[in-house]
N, C-alpha and C positions, 0 to 999 in steps of 0.2 A: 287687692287689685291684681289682674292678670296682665303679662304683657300682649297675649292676643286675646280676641275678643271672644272667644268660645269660655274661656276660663274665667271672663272679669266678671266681678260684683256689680256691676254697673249692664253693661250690654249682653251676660251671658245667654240670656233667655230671649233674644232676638237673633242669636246664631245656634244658637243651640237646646238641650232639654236636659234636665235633672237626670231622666233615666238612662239617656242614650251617653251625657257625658257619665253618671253611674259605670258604666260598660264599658265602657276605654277610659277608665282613671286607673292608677300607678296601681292602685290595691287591686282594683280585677286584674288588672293584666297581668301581675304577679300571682295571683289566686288561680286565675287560667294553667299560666304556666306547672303548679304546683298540682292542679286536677289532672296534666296528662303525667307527670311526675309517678303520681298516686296512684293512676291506669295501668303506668307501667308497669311498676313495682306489683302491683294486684296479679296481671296476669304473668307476668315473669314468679310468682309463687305458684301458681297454679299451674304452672308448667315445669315446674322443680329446675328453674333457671339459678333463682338464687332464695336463699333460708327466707323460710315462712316467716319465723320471729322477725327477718332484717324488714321485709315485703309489706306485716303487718304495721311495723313501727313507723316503717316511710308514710305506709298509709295515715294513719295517727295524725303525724306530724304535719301534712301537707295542707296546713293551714298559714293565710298570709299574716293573723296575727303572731303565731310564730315568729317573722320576720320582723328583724329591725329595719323599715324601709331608709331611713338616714344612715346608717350605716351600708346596707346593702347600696348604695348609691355612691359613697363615698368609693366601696370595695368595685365599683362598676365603671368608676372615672380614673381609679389607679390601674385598674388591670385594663382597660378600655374593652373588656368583657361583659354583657350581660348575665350569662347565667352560670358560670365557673362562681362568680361569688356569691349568686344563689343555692347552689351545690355543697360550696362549704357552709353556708349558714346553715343550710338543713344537715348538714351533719355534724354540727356544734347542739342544733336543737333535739336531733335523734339522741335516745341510749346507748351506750352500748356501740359498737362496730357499723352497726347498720346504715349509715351513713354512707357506708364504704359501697353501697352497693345501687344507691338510688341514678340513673341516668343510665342504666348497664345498655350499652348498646347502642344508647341514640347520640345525636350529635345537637347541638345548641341549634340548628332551625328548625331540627325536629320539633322541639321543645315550641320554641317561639312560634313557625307558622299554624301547626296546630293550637296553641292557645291562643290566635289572631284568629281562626276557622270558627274557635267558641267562641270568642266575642264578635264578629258575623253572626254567626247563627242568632243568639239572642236581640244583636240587633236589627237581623233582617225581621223576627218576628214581632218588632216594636214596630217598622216600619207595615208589615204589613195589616197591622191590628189598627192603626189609623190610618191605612189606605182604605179597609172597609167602611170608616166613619164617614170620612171624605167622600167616596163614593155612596153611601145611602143619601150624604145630604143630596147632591147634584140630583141624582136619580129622586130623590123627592122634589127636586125645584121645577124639574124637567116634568114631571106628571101634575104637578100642579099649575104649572105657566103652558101646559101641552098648546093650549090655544090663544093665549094672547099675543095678537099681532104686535109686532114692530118692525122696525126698519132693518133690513137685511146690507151691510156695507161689503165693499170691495175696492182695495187700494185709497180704505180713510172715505170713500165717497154715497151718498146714499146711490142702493145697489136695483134689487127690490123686497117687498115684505117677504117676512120669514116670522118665526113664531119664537119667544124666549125660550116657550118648553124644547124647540128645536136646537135652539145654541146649547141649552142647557144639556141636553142627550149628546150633542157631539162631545160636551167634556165628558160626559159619562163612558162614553164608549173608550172614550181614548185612557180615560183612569184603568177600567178594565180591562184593555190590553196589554198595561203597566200591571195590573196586579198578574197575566197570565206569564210575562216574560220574570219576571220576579221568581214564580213557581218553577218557570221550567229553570232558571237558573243557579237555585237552590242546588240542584240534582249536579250541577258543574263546577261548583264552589263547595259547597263543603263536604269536601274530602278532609281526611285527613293528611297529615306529612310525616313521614316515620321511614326514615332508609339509611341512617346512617352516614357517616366521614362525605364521601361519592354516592352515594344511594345506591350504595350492592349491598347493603346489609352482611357484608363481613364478617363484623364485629361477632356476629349472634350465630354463624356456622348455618348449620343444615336447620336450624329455629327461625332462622332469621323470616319469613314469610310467614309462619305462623303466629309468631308474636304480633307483626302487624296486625295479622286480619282480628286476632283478637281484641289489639291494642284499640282498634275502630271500631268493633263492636260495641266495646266494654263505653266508648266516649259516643257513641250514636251518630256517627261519621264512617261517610263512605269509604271504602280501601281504594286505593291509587293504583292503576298497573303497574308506574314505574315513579321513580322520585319527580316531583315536583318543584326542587331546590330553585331552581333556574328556569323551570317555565313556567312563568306569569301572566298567562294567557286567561286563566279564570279569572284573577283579581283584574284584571285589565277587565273582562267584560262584566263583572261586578263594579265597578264606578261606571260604566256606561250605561248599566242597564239603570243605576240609585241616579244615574245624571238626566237620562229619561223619564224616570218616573218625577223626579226636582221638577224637571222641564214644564211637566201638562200642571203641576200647580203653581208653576211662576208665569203659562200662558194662560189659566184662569185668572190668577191673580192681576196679569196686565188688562186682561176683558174687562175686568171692573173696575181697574185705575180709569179704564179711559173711557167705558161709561158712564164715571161718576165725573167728569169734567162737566163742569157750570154749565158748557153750551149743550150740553145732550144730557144729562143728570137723569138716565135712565137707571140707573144703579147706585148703591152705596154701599160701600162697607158697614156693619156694626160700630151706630152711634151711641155715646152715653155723656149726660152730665160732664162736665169736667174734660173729655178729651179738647186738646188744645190744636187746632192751627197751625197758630202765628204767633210769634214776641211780639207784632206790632200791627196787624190785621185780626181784629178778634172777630169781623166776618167769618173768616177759613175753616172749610170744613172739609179738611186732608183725607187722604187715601194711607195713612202710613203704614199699615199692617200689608196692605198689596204692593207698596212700593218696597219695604220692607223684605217682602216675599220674591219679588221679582230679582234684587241685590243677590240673594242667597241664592239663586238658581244661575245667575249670571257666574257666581264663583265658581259652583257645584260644575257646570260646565266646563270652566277652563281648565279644569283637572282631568279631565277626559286624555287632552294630548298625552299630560305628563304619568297616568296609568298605561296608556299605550305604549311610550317611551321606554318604561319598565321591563316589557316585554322582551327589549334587546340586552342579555345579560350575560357574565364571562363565565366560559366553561364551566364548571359542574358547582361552585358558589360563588356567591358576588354579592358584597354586604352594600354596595350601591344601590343596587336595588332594593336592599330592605329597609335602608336607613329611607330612603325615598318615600316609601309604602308607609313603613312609620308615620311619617308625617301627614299623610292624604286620608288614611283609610278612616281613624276617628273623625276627622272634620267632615267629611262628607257623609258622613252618618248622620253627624250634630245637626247640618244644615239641612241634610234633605232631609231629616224628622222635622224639624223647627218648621219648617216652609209647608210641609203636612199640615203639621197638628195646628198652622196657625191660619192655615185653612178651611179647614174643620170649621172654626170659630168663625172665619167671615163669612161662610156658606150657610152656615147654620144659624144667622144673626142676619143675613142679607136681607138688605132694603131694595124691593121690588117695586120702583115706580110706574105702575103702569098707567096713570096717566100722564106724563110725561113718555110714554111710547106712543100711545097714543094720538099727542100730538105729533109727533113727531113723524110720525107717516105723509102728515099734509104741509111740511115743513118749507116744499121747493112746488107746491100747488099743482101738484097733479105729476110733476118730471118723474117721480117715483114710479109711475107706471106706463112707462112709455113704452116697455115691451109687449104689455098686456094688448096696448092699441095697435103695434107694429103687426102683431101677431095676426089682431080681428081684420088689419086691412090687407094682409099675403094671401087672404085666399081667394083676393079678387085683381091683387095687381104682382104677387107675385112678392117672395121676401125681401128679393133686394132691391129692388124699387120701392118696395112698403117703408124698408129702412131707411134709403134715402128722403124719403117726404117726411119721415118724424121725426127723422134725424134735424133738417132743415128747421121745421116747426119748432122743434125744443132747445135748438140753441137761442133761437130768437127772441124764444120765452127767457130763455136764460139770461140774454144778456139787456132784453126787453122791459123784461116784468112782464106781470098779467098768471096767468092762469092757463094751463096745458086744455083744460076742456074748451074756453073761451078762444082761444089760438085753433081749434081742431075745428072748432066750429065755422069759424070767421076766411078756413083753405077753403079754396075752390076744389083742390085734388082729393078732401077727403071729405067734406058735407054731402057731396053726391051721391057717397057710399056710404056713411053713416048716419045713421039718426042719430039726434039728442040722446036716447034713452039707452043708445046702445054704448058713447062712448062715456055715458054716466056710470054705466057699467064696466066697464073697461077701468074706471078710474075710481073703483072701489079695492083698495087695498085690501080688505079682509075677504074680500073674493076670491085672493089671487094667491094663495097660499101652496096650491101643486099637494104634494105630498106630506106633508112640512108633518101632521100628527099622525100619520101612518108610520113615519121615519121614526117619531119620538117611540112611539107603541113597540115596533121592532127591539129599542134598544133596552126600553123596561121590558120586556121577554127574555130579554139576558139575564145572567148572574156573574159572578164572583167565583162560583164553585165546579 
C-alpha cells in the first residue's frame, strides 16, 4: 500500500504508469545520479584530470546495485545529505584509492539536476511516443466522421450543425501543437548542470569549461552558458508546457463525458462485459476512464503556479527550490502519461453514435437553423431587421411549441418572401455545413514531423 496514490497497489495505474513511475523510482534516480558520476570520471581520464585506473574503476562501479539503497537512506537522514553518502558508498564499493577521486569538481546539484535532465529526457520520450498514438487515433476519427452531421453547441446550447470529423480535427490540431511545443522545448530543458560550489568552476582551474562541454557531450545534453543552480525558468516551463499538452486530453476527455450524458448519448467511451456503474443502479453506464482523465489534468494544472513559484530562488543555491521540484517533477510525468495513454484507449475504442446525432439535429424542430433562414431573408430586408423577425419567430416557437418551418410559414413578414421549398431548404441541417470538411482536410494535411 502507498500513502499517495501514484505509488498504491490499489489506484497506481489511474494516476500513473509502470514505465514513467520505472523513471522516477529511488533506483533510477540513484542510477541517474551514478551515470553522470561515471561521465565524469570518463572524461576527467581523458583529459589526465585524475588516474586512468581511479576514472576506469569509478566507471565499473557506477552501478545502483552496487548500492545498498536502505542503508544509503539511513546515511541520507543522518547527514540530511543526498549524495555525500552516495559518494562514500561508492568508495567503500571502489578498489583500491579510487574512490577518492569520483565527484572531483562538481558540487551535489550538479550531480542531482543533471540526473533529474536524464530522467526528463526518457520521460519526455514516453510522453511523446503516446502523444503520436493519441494523435493517429483522433486524426483517424476525424477522416472517417469528416461528414457526419451533428449538432454544433455554444455555452451548453444547440448552436448550429458542424460535422464530428470537424470537432474531431480540432483536437487533432490542438494534440499537434502540443507535440510542436514539446520539441521546441526539448532544446530548453535538457541541458545539462555542471559548474561547481557558485557555478564559476573553480574547483577544475583553467579545465574547468572543458570538462563541461565534454561532461554534455559524453551524456547527450546540451552545454549551459552559465550555471543554472537558481534559474528555474526551464523546469518552470516544462510543467507548463506537460500541463498543456495533460490539458487538450482532459478537454477531449470532458467532450466525451458530456456527450455520453443520457440526454445527448452522442458518444461513449469503450464499453465491455463487466464494467460497473453503480452499487445500486445496475442501469449506469459511467464515463470513468474520462472523468478519471479530466481529475488528472485538473491536478497536473494546479502545479503550474507552484513550478512558477520556483522560479523565485535565493542567491546562487537554494535547496527550497529543489526540495519542491522533487516533489512535482515525477508526479506530473505520472499523470500526464496516465491521462495520454488512457486516451489512447478511449479514442481508439470510441463509440460513435451517429444516429443519435443524427437525431439530434431535429431535436428543437427546425430552431437549429435559424441563421441559415435569417441569412436567406437579409438580402431582401436587410440583417438586422431579418434578425429581429426570426428572432421574434423563434422564441415563440420556443416558448410555444410547433415547428420553426410551420411558424415561417404561418408570418405575414416572411411568407411573402419565401416559398415553402425555399425555407425547406434553409432548414436542412446537412446543407448548412460552410466549410466544416474542407477545415478537417486542412488538418489531415498536417503531420507530427
Amino acid at each position: 500500500m502507498g500513502a499517495y496514490v501514484i505509488d498504491s497497489a490499489l489506484f497506481r495505474d489511474q494516476f500513473g504508469t509502470d514505465s514513467m513511475r520505472q523513471i522516477f523510482s529511488d533506483e533510477t534516480t540513484v542510477q541517474r545520479w551514478l551515470d553522470v558520476e561515471a561521465a565524469l570520471a570518463r572524461v576527467q581520464v581523458e583529459l589526465d584530470i585524475i588516474p586512468r585506473e581511479a576514472g576506469e574503476e569509478i566507471d565499473r562501479k557506477c552501478k545502483v546495485e552496487n548500492i545498498d539503497l536502505p542503508e544509503l537512506k539511513q546515511e541520507m537522514d543522518r547527514t540530511a545529505h543526498p549524495i555525500v553518502p552516495l559518494l562514500r558508498a561508492m568508495k567503500k564499493a571502489c578498489d583500491g584509492e579510487a574512490g577518492e577521486y569520483i565527484h572531483w569538481g562538481a558540487t551535489t546539484q550538479d550531480i542531482m539536476d543533471t540526473g533529474t535532465i536524464l530522467q526528463v529526457r526518457d520521460g519526455l520520450d514516453e510522453i511523446e511516443s503516446a502523444y503520436r498514438a493519441l494523435y493517429a487515433n483522433v486524426r483517424e476519427l476525424a477522416a472517417t466522421y469528416r461528414d457526419q452531421v451533428m449538432v454544433g453547441r455554444s455555452h451548453g446550447q444547440h448552436a448550429l450543425p458542424i460535422t464530428f470529423g470537424f470537432k474531431a480535427a480540432g483536437w487533432a490540431e490542438e494534440l499537434r501543437r502540443n507535440f510542436v511545443r514539446i520539441r521546441q522545448m526539448r532544446e530548453r530543458v535538457l541541458v545539462g548542470q555542471f559548474s561547481g560550489a557558485v557555478g564559476t568552476l573553480a574547483a577544475l582551474g583553467t579545465q574547468g569549461l572543458t570538462v563541461q562541454r565534454r561532461l554534455f557531450e559524453e551524456l547527450g545534453l546540451a552545454c549551459p552558458s552559465i550555471t543554472w543552480h537558481t534559474s528555474r525558468d526551464s523546469i518552470a516551463e516544462l510543467i507548463c508546457v506537460l500541463a498543456i499538452a495533460c490539458g487538450t486530453a482532459g478537454k477531449i476527455a470532458h467532450e466525451i463525458f458530456s456527450l455520453q450524458k443520457t440526454d445527448i448519448a452522442e458518444l461513449e467511451e469503450p464499453f465491455a462485459p463487466g464494467k460497473v456503474g453503480s452499487s445500486t443502479m445496475p442501469h449506469k453506464r459511467n464515463p470513468p476512464i474520462c472523468e478519471g482523465v479530466i481529475a488528472l489534468t485538473r491536478i497536473v494544472r494546479t502545479t503550474v503556479p507552484l513550478a512558477i513559484e520556483a522560479i523565485v530562488a535565493d542567491h546562487e543555491r537554494d535547496k527550497v527550490v529543489l526540495q519542491t521540484e522533487r516533489e512535482f517533477i515525477g508526479r506530473v510525468f505520472n499523470m500526464t502519461h496516465a491521462a495520454i495513454k488512457k486516451m489512447i484507449f478511449v479514442t481508439g475504442g470510441l463509440s460513435v453514435r451517429t444516429e443519435n446525432m443524427e437525431k439530434n439535429l431535429f431535436a428543437q424542430n427546425g430552431l437549429l437553423m435559424s441563421e441559415a433562414v435569417m441569412m436567406g431573408l437579409s438580402d431582401t430586408l436587410g440583417r438586422q431587421e431579418a434578425h429581429d423577425i426570426v428572432y421574434r419567430i423563434c422564441m415563440d416557437v420556443f416558448e410555444k411549441g410547433g415547428s420553426l418551418k410551420d411558424a415561417l410559414l404561418a408570418d405575414a413578414e416572411v411568407s411573402g418572401r419565401l416559398q415553402e421549398r425555399d425555407i425547406e431548404r434553409m432548414l436542412e441541417p446537412h446543407g448548412y455545413i460552410g466549410h466544416a470538411g474542407d477545415f478537417v482536410d486542412q488538418v489531415l494535411a498536417n503531420s507530427l514531423e
